[in-house]
N, C-alpha and C positions, 0 to 999 in steps of 0.2 A: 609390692608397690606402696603399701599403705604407712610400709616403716618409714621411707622416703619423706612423707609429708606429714608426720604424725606429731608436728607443734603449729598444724594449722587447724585451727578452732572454727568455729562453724561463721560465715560471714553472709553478712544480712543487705540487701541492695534495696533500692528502692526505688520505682517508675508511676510515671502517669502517660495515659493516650497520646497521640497527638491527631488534630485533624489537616488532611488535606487542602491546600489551595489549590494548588495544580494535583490531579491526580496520579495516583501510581497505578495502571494495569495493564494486566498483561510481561509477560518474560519474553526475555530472549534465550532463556537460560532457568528450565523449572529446577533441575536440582541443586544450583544455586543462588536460585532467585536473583536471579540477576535481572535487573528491572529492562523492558522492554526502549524504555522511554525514563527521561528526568523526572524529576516532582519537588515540589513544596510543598512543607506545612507547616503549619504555628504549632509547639509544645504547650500543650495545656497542662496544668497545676492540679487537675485534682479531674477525677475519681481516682482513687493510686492504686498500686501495685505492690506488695514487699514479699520478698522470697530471700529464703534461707536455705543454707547449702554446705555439706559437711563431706568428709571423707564417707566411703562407705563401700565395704563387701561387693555390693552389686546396686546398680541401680535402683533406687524407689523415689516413687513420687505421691503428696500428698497434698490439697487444693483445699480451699475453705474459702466462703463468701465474705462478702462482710458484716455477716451476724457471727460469723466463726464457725459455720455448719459445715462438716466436713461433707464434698462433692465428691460422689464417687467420679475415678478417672476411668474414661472409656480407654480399649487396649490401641484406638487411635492416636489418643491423646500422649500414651506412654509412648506409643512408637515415635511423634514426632521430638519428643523430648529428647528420645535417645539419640535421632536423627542427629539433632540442634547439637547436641554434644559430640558426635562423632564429627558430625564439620565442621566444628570448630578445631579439633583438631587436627582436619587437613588441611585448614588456614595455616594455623600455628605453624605446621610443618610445612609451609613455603617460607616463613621466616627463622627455621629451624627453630622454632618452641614447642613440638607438640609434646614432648619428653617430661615438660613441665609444668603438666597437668595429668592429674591422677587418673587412674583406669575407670573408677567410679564415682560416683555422687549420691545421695539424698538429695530431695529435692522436696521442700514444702512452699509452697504461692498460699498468700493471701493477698483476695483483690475484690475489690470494691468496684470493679468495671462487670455490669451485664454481658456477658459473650454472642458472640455473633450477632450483633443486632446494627453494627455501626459503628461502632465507637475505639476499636480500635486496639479492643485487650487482647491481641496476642502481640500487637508491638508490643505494650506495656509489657507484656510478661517476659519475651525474648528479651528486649532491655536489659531488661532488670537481669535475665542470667546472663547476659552479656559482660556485664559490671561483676556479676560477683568469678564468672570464670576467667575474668583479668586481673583477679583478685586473687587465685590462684596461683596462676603462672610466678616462678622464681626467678629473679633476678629484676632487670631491669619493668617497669611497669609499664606497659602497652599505652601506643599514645591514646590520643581520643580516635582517630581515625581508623584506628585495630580495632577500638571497642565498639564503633558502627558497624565495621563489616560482618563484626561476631554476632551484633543482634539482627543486622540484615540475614542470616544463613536461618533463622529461625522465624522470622517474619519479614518481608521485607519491607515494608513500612517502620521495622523496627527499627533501623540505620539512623532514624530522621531523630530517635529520643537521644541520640550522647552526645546532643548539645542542647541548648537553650535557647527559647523563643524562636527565630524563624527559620528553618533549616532546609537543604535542597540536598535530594540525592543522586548524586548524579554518576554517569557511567563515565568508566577511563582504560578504556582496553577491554581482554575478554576472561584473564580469568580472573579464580576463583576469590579475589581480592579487588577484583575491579570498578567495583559500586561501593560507594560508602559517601556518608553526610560532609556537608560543610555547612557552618554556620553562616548565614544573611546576617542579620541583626539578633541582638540580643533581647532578653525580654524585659530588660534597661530599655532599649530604644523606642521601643513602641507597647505599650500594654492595652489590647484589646480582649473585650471578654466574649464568651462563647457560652451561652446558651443552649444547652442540648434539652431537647424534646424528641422523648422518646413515648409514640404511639403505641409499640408492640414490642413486647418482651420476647417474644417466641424466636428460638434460636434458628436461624436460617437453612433451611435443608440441602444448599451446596455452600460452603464454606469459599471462602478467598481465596485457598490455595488452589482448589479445582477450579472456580472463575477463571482465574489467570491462567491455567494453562489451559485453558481454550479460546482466549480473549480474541486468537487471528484467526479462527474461525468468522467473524462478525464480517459484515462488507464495508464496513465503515472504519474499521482499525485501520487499515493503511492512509487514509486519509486524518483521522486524529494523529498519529505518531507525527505526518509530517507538518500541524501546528502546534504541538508541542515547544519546539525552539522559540518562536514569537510567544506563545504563551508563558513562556518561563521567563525572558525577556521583557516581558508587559509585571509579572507579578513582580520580581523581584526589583527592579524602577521602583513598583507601588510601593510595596514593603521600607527600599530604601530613600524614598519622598515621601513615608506616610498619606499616599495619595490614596485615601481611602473607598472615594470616587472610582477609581481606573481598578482597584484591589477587588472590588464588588463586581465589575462588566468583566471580567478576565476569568476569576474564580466561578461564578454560577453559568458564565459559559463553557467553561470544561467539567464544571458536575453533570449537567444536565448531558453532553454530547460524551460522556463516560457510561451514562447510564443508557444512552441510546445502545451503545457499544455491545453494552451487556443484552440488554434486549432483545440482538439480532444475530449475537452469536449462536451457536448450537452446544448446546439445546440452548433455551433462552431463558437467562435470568431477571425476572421481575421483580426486583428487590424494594423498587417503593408503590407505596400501597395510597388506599385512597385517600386515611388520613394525611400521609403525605405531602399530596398533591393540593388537598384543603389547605392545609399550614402553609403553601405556598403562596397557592393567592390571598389570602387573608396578608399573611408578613407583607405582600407586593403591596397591597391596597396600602396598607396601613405606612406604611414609609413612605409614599405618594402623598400621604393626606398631611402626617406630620412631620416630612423631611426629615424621618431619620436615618442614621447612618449605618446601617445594620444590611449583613447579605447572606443569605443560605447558602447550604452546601450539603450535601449528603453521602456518604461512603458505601459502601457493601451492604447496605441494612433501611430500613424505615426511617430510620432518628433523622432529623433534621437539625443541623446545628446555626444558629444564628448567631451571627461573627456580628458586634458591634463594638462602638466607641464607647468612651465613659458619657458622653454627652447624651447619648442613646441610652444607656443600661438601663435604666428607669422604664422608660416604656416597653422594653422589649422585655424586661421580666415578668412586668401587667400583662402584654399579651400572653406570654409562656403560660402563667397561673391562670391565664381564663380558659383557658386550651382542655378541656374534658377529656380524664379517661388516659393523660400520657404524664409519665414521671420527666421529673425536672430535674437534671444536674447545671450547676451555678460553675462554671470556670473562669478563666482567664490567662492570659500567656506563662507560662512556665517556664520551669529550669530543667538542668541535663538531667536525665536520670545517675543515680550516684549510689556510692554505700553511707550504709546507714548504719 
């Protein structure tokens, strides 16, 4: 197999997070993450992601932060890798390409995103191999919409990075291709920036993909799923009216009643803590007092991300730095994830 592809040199992609508006949890579909429900989010520009990818004997994988410290991989971690690889090629082969992708890979990530806390780095990272194993394939080159479903089968929040600035992913049938992104707006249209305050480093002890497959245990899931539609329909108005107002009451009402979700499922996930819940009323007070234009939100993790305007960014970075004891990442809307 490896003669086959042996004038393909090692190819380098490159991704960053994105955060949710509307949320994603919950499957209808765990082995291929097939989202339960729609979602939105804005592509953020930065903590990134870059992974490099070569022919290779047998699988290996090798991880490093962003000091360059190599991370040992847990045999979790390898397994989902291999996973992510194996379905992509049963995609491939619903559009007859899986022939045109090698039997193996190396696989080295470097990333600058803290894991399991919130933020979103196993989109980044599926992205990104999303990108470089379309970059593989011979012949004609996979639209954007292949290379969502490829980073959807490995994170499913990953669908939302193979465009830029605001993206929705949405369901269209049932299989194995059936969810994948489409762009709202671009991050031309609107550039708001994002704030993340992160209270607690400590990696989360059930991860996202177990979350989700329990999500309809909760008593309250069947009732989210069915405002879902209006809420998609309320964000994406906001998004394409810049109605930053209607963007703020839509978005912290479905983080907040996401997180109930969680909480009542079984077993019950607690994922924000009490720094958390401080960050919140303080940000609340403080846009009450100086009308700014700033809204929270929070994913799988403690981090709180504070989505404002450029007319806002001043103040909402004041408050970030006065914040004790939580690291600061600086973002703003980004682009597709791509090679590099």
């Amino acid at each position: 197999m490896l003669a086959a592809f042996a004038d393909t040199s090692m190819i380098h992609a490159h991704s960053s997070p994105n955060i949710a508006l509307i949320k994603y949890w919950g499957n209808r579909n765990n082995e291929w993450r097939l989202p339960a429900a729609d979602s939105v989010s804005m592509v953020l520009d930065f903590p990134t992601v870059r992974v490099a990818i070569e022919l290779a004997e047998k699988i290996s994988v090798q991880s490093y932060d962003h000091d360059g410290v190599e991370k040992p991989q847990s045999d979790a971690s390898i397994a989902r890798l291999e996973k992510h690889y194996a379905l992509s090629k049963e995609f491939l082969r619903t559009i007859g390409r899986d022939e045109e992708l090698p039997e193996n890979v190396s696989i080295v990530i470097h990333s600058g995103v803290p894991p399991a806390i919130g933020i979103a780095s196993s989109a980044a990272v599926f992205s990104c191999l999303a990108e470089a194993y379309g970059a593989l394939v011979k012949g004609d080159a996979l639209s954007r919409k292949e290379i969502s479903i490829l980073g959807r089968l490995g994170a499913g929040s990953g669908a939302r990075n193979s465009f830029g600035g605001y993206v929705a992913l949405e369901n269209h049938g049932e299989g194995i291709g059936s969810a994948y992104g489409r762009q709202i707006a671009s991050e031309q249209d609107w550039m708001l920036h994002d704030i993340i305050l992160v209270p607690d480093q400590k990696e989360k002890k059930v991860g996202s993909t177990e979350g989700h497959a329990k999500a309809a245990t909760s008593p309250l899931f069947a009732k989210r799923l069915n405002e879902i539609p209006r809420r998609m329909q309320e964000c994406i108005s906001a998004l394409e009216t810049k109605d930053f107002e209607k963007l703020r009451k839509v978005s912290e009402e479905d983080a907040l009643e996401m997180h109930r979700v969680m909480q009542t499922q079984t077993p019950s996930l607690q994922y924000l803590s009490n720094a958390t819940h401080r960050i919140i009323r303080d940000i609340e007070r403080l846009r009450k007092s100086d009308k700014l234009n700033v809204l929270y939100t929070m994913d799988a993790g403690p981090t709180v991300h504070l989505i404002c305007t450029g007319d806002s960014l001043a103040a909402v970075v004041a408050f970030a730095e006065a914040q004790k004891d939580c690291i600061i990442f600086k973002a703003k809307t980004g682009g597709a994830s791509h090679l590099s």
